[in-house]
C-alpha positions, 0 to 999 in steps of 0.5 A: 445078445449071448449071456453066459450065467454060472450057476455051478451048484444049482444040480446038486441035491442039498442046494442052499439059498444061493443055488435057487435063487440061481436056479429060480431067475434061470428059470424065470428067464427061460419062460419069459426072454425068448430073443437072447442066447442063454448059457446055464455053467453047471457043475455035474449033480444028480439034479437035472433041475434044469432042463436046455431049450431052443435059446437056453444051453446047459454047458457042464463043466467037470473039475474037483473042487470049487476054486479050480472050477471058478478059477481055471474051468470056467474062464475057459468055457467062457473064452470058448463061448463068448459070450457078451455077458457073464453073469456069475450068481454066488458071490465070487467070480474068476479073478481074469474073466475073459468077458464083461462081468456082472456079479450078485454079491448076496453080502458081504458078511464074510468081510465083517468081524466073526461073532464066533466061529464056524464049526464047519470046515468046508463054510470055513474054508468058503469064508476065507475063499471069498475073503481072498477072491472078492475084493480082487474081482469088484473092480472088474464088474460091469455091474454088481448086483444084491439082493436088498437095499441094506445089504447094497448100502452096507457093500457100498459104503464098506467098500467105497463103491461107485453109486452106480455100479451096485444095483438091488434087485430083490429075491423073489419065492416059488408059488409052491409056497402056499396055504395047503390042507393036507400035510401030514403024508410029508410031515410025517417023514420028519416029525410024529407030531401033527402040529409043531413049531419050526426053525432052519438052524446050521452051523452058521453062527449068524443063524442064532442057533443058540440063542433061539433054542434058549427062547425055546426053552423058556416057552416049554416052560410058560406054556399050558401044551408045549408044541415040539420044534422041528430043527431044519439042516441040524446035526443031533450032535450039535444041537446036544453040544449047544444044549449042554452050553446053554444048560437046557438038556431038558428040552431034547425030548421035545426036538426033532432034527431030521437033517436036511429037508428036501425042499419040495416037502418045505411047502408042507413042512411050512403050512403045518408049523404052528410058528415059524422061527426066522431068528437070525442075527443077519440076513441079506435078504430072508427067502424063508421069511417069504415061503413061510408067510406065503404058506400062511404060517405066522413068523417070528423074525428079527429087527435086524439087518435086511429082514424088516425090509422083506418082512415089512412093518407089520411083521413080528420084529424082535431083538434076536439076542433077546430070548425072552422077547422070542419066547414072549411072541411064541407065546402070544402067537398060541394064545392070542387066536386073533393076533395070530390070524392078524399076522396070517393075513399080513403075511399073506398080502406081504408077499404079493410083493415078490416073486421071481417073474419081477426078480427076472425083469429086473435082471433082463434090464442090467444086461441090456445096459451094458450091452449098450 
């Protein structure tokens, strides 16, 4: 069988969620599916991630922006392969595919009602991109997969989907992400402080951004011996802006926003964090949620959306717009030594559950069900 999969952003260098868990079941299937023909679509980056072998070919594909890529490139790499499959992986796909169509839709948040906007022009104009594009291409799919069965339940019933044509398949992490005993040569790069509590925050206003530097603020001020937070994919501008919102000025001295984390340094920037925050509002899935666990860093997550179902009943649920009851967990995680190792053991065993390996078994059974 010849299976094309898109994975145009997977060789940039700031890849987000979507590019690795692309990049990681490519990965996966390279290492395990010797008997199909594999064509890896990229756009051009300086991150050869990703290296072809006898049965896996990198075909790239040059165009300037995202929509013409997706929508008059890609099409025609596709018409020159064709292939049996074209699996596109980031939520759109060309709106005349000249080949069978599997689709991963991660969510469909951006069909949902906005709870603020977005900052950020170029998420901005992604929005409304897939707010066009997906609706258009959902007929068209073979087969549609997500990441978690919150989310498949939720895109089935908003878009009165067939049952069968939308599968779940959960997202799995790398085993990079594990306890380590020597951190500070790559923490030291973001943050001075040897201990320190951690939260990947953007502009996205489902991150909860505000709401959680909120909690932030009153833990500072119930606790004995403050531990700074270190704020992931942040903007120091921003993070001034929302302070001056919120009224707590008064915490900047105790931030620290280094941008983007390469993520080969996030197994480390995870084993030092004291806490990890994972304060979202909605979530599809919650990869970070894992490599923090699997790092055995205790996590203090929200009881919305897919994150129970990836972190499971054991784990620190909270309501994500109740400031008090993030910082009442913050604190209790510091004082509390036995509820904090408690929490560290089940985080550990809870990922035992996932990994890429089963992510790739799973897909490998979509193709070959339409190939029948």
């Amino acid at each position: 069988m010849k299976i094309a999969i898109e994975a145009q952003r997977i060789f940039r260098t700031n890849k987000h969620g979507m590019d690795f868990v692309a990049l990681e079941t490519i990965r996966e299937l390279q290492k395990t599916d010797h008997e199909n023909e594999y064509y890896i679509l990229v756009a051009p980056g300086e991150d050869r991630c990703l290296q072809a072998s006898d049965n896996v070919h990198i075909v790239e594909i040059k165009c300037p922006t995202y929509p013409l890529w997706e929508q008059v490139a890609l099409p025609s790499a596709i018409r020159e392969i064709k292939p049996d499959i074209i699996h596109c992986t980031s939520n759109t796909a060309p709106l005349f595919c000249p080949a069978p169509l599997v689709l991963t839709l991660h969510d469909i948040i951006f069909l949902e009602k906005r709870a603020h906007n977005n900052k950020s022009m170029y998420q901005n104009m992604g929005w409304y991109y897939r707010r066009f594009v997906v609706p258009r291409v959902l007929a068209k799919c073979k087969q549609i997969i997500t990441v978690s069965q919150f989310e498949c339940n939720r895109i089935r019933e908003t878009l009165h989907l067939p049952e069968e044509q939308i599968i779940a398949i959960h997202n799995g992490f790398s085993n990079r992400f594990h306890p380590l005993k020597e951190t500070y040569t790559v923490t030291k790069k973001y943050i001075p402080a040897k201990e320190y509590l951690f939260f990947l925050g953007n502009t996205d206003p489902k991150k909860n951004t505000p709401c959680t530097l909120k909690a932030y603020s009153i833990y500072v001020k119930q606790s004995s011996n403050p531990l700074p937070l270190l704020i992931a994919d942040l903007k120091e501008e921003v993070i001034h802006q929302i302070l001056k919102q919120e009224g707590i000025e008064e915490i900047k001295p105790m931030l620290y926003s280094p941008g983007y984390i390469t993520h080969s340094d996030l197994p480390a920037i995870y084993n030092a964090a004291k806490t990890f925050l994972y304060t979202s509002l909605r979530e599809s899935f919650g990869i970070p949620l894992l490599e923090a666990m699997a790092c055995g860093t205790p996590v203090v997550t929200s009881n919305t959306s897919a994150i129970p179902e990836v972190a499971g009943e054991g784990a620190i649920l909270v309501d994500p717009t109740d400031a008090d009851a993030i910082a009442a967990q913050i604190l209790k995680l510091e004082q509390d030594t036995a509820y904090r190792e408690q929490q560290i053991a089940y985080g550990l065993e809870r990922t035992k559950q996932f990994s890429w390996q089963h992510t790739a078994e799973q897909l490998l059974k979509v193709y070959r069900s339409i190939k029948k």
